[in-house]
C-alpha positions in Angstrom: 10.5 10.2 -4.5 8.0 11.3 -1.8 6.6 14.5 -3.3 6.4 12.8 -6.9 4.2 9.9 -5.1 2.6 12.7 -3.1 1.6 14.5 -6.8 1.1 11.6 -8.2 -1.9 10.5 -5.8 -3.2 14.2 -5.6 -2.4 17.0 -7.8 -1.1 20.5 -6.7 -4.9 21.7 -7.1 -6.2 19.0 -5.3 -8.6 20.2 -2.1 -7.1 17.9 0.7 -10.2 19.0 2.7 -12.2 16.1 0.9 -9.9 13.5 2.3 -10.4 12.0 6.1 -7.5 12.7 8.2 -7.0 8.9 8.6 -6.6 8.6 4.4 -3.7 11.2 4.4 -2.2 9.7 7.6 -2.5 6.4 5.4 -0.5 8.3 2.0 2.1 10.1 4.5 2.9 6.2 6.4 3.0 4.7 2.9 5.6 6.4 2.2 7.4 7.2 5.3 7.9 3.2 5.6 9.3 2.8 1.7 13.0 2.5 2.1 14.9 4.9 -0.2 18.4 4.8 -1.5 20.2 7.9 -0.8 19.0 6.8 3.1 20.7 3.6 2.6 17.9 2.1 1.7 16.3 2.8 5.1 12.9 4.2 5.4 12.2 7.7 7.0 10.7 6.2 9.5 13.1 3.5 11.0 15.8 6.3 10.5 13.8 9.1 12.7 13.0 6.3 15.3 16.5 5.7 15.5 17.5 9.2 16.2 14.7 9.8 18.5 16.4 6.6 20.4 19.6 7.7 20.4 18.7 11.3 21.6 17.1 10.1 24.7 
């Protein structure tokens, strides 16, 4: 689950500000490329590409 691995690394009263941009980018591709099940075990990412694909 995306916002339990999003918790899990920093806490609801973590202060993103202390993290680069490029650390965060990092966390949010880390977990837009894990495959999930109720996606068919696609990842978020592979599944948006495709849509952005077929839309054009």
């Amino acid at each position: 689950m995306a916002t339990l691995d999003m918790t899990q690394r920093h806490p609801k009263s973590t202060n993103l500000r202390v993290h680069t941009a490029e650390d965060l980018q990092r966390v949010s591709d880390e977990l837009n490329r894990r495959p999930r099940k109720t996606l068919d075990w696609k990842t978020p990412h592979d599944l948006f590409a495709s849509v952005q694909e077929r839309d054009v």
